[in-house]
DOLUM-5622 format. One record per residue (C-alpha): chain; y negated, x, z negated. Coordinates in nm, 4 decimals, always signed. Last residue first. Example, Ala and Ser with C-alpha at 12.3 -4.5 7.8 and 13.67 -1.06 7.14 Angstrom:
# DOLUM-5622
[A; [+0.1060; +1.3670; -0.7140]]
[A; [+0.4500; +1.2300; -0.7800]]
//
This chain:
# DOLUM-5622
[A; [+13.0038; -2.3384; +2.3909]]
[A; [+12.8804; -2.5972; +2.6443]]
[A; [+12.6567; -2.9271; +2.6484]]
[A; [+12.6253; -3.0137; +3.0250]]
[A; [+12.3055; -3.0695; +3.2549]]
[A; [+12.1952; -3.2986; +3.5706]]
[A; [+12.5282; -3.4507; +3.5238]]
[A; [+12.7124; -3.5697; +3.8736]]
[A; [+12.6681; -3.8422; +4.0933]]
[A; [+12.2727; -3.8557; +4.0701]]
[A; [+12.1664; -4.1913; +3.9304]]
[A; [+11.9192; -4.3404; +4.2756]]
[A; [+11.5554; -4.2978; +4.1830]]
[A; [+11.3201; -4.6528; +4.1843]]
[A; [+11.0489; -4.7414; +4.3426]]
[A; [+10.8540; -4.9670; +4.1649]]
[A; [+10.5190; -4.8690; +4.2622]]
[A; [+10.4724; -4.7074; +3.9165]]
[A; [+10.7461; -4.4604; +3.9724]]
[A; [+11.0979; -4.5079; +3.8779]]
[A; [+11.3303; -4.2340; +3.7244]]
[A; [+11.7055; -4.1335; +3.7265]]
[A; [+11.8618; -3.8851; +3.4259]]
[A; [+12.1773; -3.7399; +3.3922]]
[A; [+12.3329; -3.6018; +3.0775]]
[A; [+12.6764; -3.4274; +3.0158]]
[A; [+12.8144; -3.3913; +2.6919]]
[A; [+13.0261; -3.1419; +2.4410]]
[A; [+13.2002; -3.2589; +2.1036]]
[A; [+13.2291; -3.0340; +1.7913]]
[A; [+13.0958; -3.3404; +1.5700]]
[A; [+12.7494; -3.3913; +1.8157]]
[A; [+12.5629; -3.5120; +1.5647]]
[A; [+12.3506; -3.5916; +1.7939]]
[A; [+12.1057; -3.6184; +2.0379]]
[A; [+11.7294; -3.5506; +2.0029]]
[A; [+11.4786; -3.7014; +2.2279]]
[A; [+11.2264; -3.5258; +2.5190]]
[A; [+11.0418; -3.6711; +2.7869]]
[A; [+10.8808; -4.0356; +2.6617]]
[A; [+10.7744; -4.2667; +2.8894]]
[A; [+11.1251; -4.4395; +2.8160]]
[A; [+11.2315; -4.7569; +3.0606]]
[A; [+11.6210; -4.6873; +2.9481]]
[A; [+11.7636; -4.4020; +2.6713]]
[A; [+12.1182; -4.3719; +2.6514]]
[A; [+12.2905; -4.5783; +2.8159]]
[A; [+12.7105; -4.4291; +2.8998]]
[A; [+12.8625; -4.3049; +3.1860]]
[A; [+13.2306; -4.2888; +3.0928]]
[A; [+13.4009; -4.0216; +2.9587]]
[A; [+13.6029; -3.7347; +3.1256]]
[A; [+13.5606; -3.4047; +2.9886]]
[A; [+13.3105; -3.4402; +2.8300]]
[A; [+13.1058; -3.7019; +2.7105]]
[A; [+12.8842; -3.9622; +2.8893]]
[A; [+12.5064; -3.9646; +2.8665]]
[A; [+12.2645; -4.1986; +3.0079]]
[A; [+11.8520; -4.1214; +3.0642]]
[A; [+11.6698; -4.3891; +3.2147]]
[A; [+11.2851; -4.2838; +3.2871]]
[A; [+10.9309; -4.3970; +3.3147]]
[A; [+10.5922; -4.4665; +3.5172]]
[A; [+10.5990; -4.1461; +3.7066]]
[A; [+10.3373; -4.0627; +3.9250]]
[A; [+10.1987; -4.2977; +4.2132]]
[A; [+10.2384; -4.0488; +4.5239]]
[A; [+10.4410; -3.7603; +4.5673]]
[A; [+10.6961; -3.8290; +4.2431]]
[A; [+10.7542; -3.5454; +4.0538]]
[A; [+11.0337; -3.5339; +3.6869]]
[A; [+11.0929; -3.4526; +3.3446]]
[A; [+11.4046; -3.3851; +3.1179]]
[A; [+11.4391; -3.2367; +2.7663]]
[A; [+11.7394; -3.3082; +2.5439]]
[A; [+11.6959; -3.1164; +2.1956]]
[A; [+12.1092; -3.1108; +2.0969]]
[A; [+12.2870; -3.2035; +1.7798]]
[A; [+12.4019; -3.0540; +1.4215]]
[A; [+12.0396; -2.8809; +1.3570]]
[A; [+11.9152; -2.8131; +1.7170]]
[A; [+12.0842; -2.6506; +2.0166]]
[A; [+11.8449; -2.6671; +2.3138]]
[A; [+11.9090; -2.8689; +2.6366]]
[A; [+11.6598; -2.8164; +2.9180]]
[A; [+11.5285; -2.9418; +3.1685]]
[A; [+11.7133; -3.2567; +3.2991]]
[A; [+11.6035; -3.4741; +3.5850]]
[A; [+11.4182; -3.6580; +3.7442]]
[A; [+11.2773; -3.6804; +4.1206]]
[A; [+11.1199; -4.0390; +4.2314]]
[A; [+11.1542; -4.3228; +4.4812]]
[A; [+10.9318; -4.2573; +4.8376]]
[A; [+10.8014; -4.6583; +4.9302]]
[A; [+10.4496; -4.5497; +4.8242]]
[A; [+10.2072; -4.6990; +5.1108]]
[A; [+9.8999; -4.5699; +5.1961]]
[A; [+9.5430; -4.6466; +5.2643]]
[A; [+9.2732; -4.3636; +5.3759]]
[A; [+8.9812; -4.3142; +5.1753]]
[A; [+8.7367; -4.0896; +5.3255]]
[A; [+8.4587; -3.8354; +5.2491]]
[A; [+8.1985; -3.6734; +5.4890]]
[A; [+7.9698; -3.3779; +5.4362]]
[A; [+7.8149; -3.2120; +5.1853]]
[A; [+7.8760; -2.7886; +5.2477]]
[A; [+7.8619; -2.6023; +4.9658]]
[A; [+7.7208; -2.2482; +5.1033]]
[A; [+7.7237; -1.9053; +4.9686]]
[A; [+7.5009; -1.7768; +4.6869]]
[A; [+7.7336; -1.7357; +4.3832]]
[A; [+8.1173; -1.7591; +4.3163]]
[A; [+8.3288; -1.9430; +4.1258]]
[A; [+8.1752; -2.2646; +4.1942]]
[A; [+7.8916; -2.4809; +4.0691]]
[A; [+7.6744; -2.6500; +4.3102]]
[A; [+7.8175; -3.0195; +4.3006]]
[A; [+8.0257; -3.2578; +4.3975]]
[A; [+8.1748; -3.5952; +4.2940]]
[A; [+8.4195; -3.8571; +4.4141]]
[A; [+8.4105; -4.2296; +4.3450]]
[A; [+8.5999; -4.5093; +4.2520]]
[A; [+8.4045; -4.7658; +4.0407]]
[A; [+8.5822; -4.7789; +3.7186]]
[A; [+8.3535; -5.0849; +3.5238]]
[A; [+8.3470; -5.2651; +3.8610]]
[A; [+8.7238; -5.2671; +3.8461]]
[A; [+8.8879; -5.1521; +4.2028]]
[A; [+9.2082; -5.0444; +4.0654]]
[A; [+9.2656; -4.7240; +4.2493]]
[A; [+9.5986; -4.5502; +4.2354]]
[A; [+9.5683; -4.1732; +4.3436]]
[A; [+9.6442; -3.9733; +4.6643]]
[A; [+9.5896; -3.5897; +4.6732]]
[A; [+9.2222; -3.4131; +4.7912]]
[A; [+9.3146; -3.3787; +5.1551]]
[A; [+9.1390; -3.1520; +5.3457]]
[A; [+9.0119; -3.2675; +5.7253]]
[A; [+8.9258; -2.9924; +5.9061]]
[A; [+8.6377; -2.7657; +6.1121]]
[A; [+8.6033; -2.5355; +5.7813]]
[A; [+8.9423; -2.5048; +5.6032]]
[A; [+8.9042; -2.1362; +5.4723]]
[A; [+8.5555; -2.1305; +5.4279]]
[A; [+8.5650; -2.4268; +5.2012]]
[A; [+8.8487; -2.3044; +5.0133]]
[A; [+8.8736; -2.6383; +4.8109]]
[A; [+8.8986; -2.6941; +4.4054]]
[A; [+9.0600; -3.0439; +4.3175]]
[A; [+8.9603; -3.2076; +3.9516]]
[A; [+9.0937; -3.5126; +3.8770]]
[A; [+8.9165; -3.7758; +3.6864]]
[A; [+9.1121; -4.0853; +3.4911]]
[A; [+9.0073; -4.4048; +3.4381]]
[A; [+9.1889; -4.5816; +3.7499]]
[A; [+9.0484; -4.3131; +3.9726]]
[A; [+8.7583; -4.0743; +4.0040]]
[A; [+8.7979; -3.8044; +4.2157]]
[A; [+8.5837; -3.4437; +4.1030]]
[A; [+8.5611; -3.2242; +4.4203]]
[A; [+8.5319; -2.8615; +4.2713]]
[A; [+8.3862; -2.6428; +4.6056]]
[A; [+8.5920; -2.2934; +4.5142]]
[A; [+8.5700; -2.0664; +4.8633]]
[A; [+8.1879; -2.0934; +4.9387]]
[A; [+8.1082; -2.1508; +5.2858]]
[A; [+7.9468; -1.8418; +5.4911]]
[A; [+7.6035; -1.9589; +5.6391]]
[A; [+7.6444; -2.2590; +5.8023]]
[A; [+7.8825; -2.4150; +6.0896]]
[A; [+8.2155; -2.5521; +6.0622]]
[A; [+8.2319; -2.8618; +5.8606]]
[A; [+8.4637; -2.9227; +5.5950]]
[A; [+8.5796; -3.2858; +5.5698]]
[A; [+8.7345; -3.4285; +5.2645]]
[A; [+9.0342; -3.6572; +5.2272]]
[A; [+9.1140; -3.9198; +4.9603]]
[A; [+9.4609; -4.0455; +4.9929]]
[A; [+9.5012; -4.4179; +4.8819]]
[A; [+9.6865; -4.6235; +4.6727]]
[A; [+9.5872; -4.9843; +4.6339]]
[A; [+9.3598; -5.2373; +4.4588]]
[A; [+9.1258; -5.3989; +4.7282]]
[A; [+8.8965; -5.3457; +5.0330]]
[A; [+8.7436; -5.0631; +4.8862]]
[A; [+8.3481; -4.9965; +4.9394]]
[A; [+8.3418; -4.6666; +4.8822]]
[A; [+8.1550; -4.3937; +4.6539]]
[A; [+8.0400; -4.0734; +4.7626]]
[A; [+7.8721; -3.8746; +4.4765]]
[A; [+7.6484; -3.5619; +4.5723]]
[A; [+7.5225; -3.2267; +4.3928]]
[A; [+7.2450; -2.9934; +4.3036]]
[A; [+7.0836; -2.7662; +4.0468]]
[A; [+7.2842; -2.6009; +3.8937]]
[A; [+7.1300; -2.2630; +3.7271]]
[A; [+7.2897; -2.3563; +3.3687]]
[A; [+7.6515; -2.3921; +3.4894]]
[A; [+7.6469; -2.0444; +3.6335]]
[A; [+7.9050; -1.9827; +3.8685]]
[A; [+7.6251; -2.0762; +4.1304]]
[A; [+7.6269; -2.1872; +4.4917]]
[A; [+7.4345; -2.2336; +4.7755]]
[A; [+7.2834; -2.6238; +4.8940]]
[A; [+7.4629; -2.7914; +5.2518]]
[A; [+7.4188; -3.0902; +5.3849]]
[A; [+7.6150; -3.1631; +5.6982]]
[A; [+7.5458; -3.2901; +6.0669]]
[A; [+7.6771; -3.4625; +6.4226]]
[A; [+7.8108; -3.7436; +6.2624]]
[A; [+8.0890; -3.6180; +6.0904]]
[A; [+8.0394; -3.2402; +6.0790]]
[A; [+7.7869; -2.9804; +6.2834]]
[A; [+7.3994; -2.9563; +6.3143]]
[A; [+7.3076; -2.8230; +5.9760]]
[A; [+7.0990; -2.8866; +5.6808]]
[A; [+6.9310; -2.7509; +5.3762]]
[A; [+6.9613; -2.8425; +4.9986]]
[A; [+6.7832; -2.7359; +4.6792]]
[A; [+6.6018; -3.0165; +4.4882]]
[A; [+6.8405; -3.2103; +4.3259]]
[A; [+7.0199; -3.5445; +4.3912]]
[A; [+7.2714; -3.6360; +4.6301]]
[A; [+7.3993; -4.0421; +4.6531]]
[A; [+7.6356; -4.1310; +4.9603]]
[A; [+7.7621; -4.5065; +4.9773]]
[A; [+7.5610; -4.6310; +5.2473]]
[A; [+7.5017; -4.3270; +5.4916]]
[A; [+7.3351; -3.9870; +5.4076]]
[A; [+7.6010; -3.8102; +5.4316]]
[A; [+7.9346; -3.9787; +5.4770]]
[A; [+8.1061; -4.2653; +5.3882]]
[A; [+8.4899; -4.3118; +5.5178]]
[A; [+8.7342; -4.5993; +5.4567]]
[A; [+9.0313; -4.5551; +5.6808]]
[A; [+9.1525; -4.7721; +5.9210]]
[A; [+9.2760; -4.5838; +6.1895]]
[A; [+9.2135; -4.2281; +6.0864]]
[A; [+8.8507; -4.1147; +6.1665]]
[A; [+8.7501; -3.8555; +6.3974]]
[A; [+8.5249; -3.5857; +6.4166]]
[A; [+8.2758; -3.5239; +6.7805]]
[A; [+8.3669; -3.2019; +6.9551]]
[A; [+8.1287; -2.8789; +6.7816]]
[A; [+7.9124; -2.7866; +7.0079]]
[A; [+7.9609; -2.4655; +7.1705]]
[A; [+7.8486; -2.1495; +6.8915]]
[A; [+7.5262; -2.0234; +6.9987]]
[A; [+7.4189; -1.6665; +7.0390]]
[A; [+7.0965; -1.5840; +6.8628]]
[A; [+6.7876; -1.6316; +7.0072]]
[A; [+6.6409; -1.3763; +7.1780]]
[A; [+6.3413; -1.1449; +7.0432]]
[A; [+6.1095; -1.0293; +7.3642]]
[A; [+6.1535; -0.6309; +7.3494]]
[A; [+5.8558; -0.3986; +7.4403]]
[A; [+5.9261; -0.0905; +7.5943]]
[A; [+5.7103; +0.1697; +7.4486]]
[A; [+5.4761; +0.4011; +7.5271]]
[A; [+5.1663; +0.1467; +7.3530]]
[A; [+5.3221; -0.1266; +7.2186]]
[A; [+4.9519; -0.3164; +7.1556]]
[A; [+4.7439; -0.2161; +6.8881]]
[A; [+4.7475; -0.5385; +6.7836]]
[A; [+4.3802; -0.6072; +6.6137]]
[A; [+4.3611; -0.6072; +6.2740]]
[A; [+4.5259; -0.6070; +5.8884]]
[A; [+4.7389; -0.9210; +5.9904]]
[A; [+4.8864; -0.7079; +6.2230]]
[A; [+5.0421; -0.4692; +5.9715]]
[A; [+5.2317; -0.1698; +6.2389]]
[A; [+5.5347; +0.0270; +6.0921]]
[A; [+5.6736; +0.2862; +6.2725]]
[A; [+6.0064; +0.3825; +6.1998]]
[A; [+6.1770; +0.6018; +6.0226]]
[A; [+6.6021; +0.5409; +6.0071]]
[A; [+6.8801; +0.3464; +5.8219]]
[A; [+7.2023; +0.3112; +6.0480]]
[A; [+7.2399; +0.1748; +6.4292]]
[A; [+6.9235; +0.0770; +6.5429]]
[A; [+6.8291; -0.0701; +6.8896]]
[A; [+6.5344; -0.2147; +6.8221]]
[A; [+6.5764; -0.5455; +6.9623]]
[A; [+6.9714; -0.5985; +6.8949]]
[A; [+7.0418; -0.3932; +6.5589]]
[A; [+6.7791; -0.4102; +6.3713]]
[A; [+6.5584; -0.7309; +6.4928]]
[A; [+6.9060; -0.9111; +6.5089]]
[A; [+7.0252; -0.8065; +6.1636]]
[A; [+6.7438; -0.8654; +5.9758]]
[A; [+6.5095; -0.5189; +5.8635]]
[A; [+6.4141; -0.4274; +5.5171]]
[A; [+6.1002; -0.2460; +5.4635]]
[A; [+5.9639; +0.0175; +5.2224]]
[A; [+6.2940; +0.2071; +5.1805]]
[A; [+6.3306; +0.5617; +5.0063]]
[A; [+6.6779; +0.4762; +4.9172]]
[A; [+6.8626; +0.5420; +4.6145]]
[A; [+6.5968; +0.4047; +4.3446]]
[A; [+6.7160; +0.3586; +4.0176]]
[A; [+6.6256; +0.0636; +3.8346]]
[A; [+6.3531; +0.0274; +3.6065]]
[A; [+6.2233; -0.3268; +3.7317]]
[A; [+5.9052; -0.1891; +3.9395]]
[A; [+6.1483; +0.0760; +4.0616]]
[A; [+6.3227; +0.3986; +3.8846]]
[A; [+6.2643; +0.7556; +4.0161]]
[A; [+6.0896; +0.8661; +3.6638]]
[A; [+5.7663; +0.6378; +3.7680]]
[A; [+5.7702; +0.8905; +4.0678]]
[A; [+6.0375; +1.1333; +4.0637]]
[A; [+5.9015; +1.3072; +4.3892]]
[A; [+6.1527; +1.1701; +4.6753]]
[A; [+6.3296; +0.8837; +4.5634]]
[A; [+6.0514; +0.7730; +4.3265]]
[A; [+5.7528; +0.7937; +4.6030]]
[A; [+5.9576; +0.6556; +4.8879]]
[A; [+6.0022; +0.3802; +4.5996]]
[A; [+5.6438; +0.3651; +4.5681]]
[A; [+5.5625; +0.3182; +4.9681]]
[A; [+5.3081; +0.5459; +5.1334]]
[A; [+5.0663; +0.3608; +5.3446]]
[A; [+4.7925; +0.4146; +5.1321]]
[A; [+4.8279; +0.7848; +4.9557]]
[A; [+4.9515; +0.7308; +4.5941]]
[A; [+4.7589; +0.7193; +4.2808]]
[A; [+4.6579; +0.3602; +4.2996]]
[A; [+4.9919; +0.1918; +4.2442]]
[A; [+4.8417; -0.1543; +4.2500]]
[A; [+4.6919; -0.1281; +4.6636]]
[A; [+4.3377; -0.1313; +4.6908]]
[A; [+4.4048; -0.0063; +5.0471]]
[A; [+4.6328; -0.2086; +5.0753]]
[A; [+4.9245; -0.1295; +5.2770]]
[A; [+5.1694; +0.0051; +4.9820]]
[A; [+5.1243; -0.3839; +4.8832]]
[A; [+5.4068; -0.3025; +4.5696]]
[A; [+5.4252; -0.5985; +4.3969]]
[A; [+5.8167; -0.7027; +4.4511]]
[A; [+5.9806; -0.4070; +4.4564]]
[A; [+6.3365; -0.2545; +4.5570]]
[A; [+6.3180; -0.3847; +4.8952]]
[A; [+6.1844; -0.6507; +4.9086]]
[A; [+6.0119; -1.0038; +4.9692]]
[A; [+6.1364; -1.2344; +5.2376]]
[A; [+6.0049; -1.3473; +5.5148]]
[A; [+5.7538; -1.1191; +5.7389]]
[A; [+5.7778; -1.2252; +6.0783]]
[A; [+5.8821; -0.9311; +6.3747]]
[A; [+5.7376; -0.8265; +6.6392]]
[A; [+5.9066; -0.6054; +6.8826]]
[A; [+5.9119; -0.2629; +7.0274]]
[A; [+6.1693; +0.0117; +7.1938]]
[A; [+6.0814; +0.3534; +7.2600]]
[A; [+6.2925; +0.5341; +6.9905]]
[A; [+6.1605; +0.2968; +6.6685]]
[A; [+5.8673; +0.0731; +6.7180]]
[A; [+5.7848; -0.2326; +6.4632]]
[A; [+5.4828; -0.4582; +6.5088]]
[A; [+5.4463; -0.6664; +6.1692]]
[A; [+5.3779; -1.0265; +6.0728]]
[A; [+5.2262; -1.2386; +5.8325]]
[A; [+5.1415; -1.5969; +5.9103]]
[A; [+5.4878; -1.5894; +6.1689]]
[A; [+5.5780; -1.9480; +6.0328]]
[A; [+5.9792; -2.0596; +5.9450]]
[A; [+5.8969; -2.0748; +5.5829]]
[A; [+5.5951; -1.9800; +5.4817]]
[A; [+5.4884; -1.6119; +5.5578]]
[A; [+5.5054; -1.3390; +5.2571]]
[A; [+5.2175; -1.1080; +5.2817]]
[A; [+5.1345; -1.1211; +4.8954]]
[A; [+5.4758; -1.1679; +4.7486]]
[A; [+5.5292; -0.7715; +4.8211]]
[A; [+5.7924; -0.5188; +4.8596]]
[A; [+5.7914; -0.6187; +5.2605]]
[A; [+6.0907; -0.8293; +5.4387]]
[A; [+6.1540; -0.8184; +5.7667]]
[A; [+6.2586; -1.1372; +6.0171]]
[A; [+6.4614; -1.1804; +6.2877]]
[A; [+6.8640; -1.3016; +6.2351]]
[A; [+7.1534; -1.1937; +6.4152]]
[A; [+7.3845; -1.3706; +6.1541]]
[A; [+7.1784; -1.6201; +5.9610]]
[A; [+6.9602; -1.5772; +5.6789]]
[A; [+6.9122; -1.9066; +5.5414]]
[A; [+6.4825; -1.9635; +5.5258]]
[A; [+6.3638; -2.0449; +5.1771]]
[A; [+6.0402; -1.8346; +5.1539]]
[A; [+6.2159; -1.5447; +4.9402]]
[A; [+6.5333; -1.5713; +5.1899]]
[A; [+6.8285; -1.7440; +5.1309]]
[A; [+7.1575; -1.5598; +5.1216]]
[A; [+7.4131; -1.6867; +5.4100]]
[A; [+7.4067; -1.3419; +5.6083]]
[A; [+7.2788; -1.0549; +5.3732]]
[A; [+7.2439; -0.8059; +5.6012]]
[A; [+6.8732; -0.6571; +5.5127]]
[A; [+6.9029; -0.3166; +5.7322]]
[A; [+6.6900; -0.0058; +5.6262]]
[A; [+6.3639; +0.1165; +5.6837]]
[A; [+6.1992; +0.4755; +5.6358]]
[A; [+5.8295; +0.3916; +5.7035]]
[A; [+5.5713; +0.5772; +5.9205]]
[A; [+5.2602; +0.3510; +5.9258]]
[A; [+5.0072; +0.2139; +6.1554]]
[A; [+4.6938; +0.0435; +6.0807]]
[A; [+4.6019; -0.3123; +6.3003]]
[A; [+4.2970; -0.2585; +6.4925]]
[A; [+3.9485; -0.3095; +6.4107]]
[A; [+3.6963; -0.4282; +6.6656]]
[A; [+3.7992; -0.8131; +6.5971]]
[A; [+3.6840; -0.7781; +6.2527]]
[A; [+3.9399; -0.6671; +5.9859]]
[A; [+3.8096; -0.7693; +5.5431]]
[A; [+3.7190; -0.4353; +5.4303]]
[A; [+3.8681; -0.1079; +5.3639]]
[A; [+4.0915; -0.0705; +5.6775]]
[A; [+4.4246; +0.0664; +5.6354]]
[A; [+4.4360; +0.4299; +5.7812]]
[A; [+4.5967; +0.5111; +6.1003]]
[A; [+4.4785; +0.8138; +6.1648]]
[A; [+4.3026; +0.9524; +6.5033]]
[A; [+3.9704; +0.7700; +6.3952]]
[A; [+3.9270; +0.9459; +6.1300]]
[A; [+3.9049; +1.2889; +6.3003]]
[A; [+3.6724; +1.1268; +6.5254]]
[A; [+3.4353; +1.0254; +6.2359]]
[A; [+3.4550; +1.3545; +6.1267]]
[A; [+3.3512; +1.5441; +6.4348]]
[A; [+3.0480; +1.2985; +6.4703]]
[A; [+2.9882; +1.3688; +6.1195]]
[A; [+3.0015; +1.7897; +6.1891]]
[A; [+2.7758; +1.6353; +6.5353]]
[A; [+2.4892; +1.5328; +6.3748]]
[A; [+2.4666; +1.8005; +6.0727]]
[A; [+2.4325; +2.0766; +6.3156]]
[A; [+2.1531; +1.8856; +6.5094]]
[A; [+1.9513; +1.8566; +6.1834]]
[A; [+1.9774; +2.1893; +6.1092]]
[A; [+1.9050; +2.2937; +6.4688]]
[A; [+1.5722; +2.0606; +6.4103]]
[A; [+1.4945; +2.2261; +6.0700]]
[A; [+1.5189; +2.5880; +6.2168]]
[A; [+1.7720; +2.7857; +6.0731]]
[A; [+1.6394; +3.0687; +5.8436]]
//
């Protein structure tokens, strides 16, 4: 028999042994941390967010380079632009620490660092959809029943990835929860201080035509509404508004009216501008111009035409109070999450002294005549109305036919075997007036 003080002795140091073994693994603490504990450690397989433009779970843009990581769980997100939650990550010697921001990948309640953590079955520190991918956990599908393809339990921004850690595709690395305890510090590794992101040179200052009528952002004359919008430090004025888009009607939430102070009744050319900075501009912004009763819808390449002045046509403006001119925007586009970028709008005078284009279209047999056709452009006022003549073949006269018609089609006949040519001139609604071409715009023939 073993005497009861070598018993005792035995059992001393097998739960000193165990408490060291312990001690060598990173396991989440099971209380709240003191100041003794320090921060677990996990081996995660991460991957690379991207997703420039997109706005995060705690509202922050993702620009390019950025440095943040998101974590399948709302419960450790940070507010925007804090560092309330934040990890250490180390992959191939190289360390940083990054903010957690967004919420992802694949799941959304999955706290795979808790030690009460929802999916109780697995090992702490084991995420669920390494868990599907690997061992057909909840049948390989996530939270939401999709089909995990990656084993991922962190998402990495662009700049963390790629400039402080040094990654170059999808990888392990070590994971380290500081808000569970103390920093273990980087230990080996090289630790990397996060850098801004390279900075575009200013943008030079925007100028206005000569005369112009401009309103822009947030001055006397601009009106936005809704709760979504952000800003940046480029445009008219030195900055923009900018909300992300939706092809969904129902999910608006935002838009803008500029309206001017005219100085009278006129034609003018309405011009946008399109900043350059911000996340990735969408490439269907629908301006909406109010004029003279009428609304005309222009859709603008934002993207394309950034750091420019876009014109949006030239209409007639009355100046009533009870037809205010105006233009509108808002969040719907054909496409979803990029930016609309608010910025400046101006009405620029102009003169229409250009005359107008008719002519015939078409001339259609019909019963014992001819279906006469004709239409016409004009670059600025639109046409207000036509003269047609007609003269017969081979050698009649020019003849009045129809004069100051709004109307673009008439029937001609009987023609009684004869054949005719037909010319047309038209005026716009500044009074300009189109010159009678020399010959027939179009000829009767067998």
């Amino acid at each position: 028999m073993i005497d009861s003080n070598i018993r005792r002795s035995l059992i001393a140091i097998i739960i000193i042994l165990m408490a060291a073994t312990v001690g060598q693994v990173h396991a989440a603490p099971t209380a709240a941390p003191s100041q003794q504990q320090i921060a677990p450690t996990y081996r995660i397989f991460a991957t690379r967010e991207g997703l420039v433009g997109h706005r995060t779970a705690n509202g922050h843009i993702i620009q390019p380079r950025d440095r943040f990581v998101a974590l399948p769980s709302w419960s450790v997100l940070s507010p925007k632009g804090s560092s309330k939650y934040a990890v250490r990550l180390t992959y191939n010697g190289r360390t940083v620490i990054a903010p957690v921001w967004d919420v992802g990948p694949w799941n959304t309640k999955d706290d795979y660092w808790n030690p009460n953590r929802r999916y109780s079955d697995l090992p702490v520190g084991r995420p669920m959809a390494h868990a599907a991918y690997f061992d057909d956990y909840n049948g390989g599908r996530d939270e939401s029943g999709r089909r995990v393809r990656e084993p991922n339990g962190i998402d990495i921004a662009d700049g963390t990835f790629w400039d402080d850690l040094g990654m170059t595709s999808s990888d392990y690395v070590l994971v380290t929860f500081l808000w569970l305890g103390e920093d273990p510090g980087p230990g080996n590794a090289v630790p990397v201080t996060p850098t801004a992101a390279p900075q575009a040179p200013p943008e030079p200052p925007v100028e206005w035509e000569a005369d112009s009528i401009g309103v822009d952002n947030g001055a006397a004359g601009y009106s936005a509404n809704g709760p979504h919008w952000d800003a940046a430090t480029c445009g008219v004025g030195g900055s923009h508004n900018y909300t992300l888009s939706t092809s969904n009607p129902a999910k608006s939430t935002s838009g803008a009216t500029w309206t001017p102070q005219l100085p009278g009744a006129g034609f003018y050319e309405v011009k946008a501008y399109i900043p350059k900075c911000g996340p990735t501009a969408t490439n269907s912004a629908r301006y909406q111009i109010h004029h003279d009763g009428a609304t005309t819808e222009v859709v603008v390449d934002q993207q394309a035409n950034n750091g420019t002045w876009v014109s949006l046509g030239t209409y007639h403006f009355d100046g009533a109070t009870n037809d205010q001119p105006r233009v509108d925007l808002n969040d719907i586009t054909n496409d979803n999450d990029r930016a609309v970028r608010f910025d400046a709008i101006a009405w620029y005078p102009r003169s229409d002294t250009t005359p107008p284009n008719g002519t015939i279209t078409s001339i259609i047999r019909k019963d014992t005549g001819y279906q006469i056709n004709w239409g016409g452009s004009d670059d600025m006022s639109g046409i207000a109305s036509y003269d047609i003549q007609v003269r017969q073949l081979p050698k009649g006269g020019w003849t009045d036919w129809k004069m100051g018609v709004t109307e673009t089609e008439a029937w001609f006949g009987p023609d009684e075997g004869k054949h005719f040519g037909f010319r047309v001139r038209a005026r716009d609604w500044a009074g300009n007036v189109e010159a009678w071409p020399e010959d027939a715009d179009m000829v009767t023939g067998p």
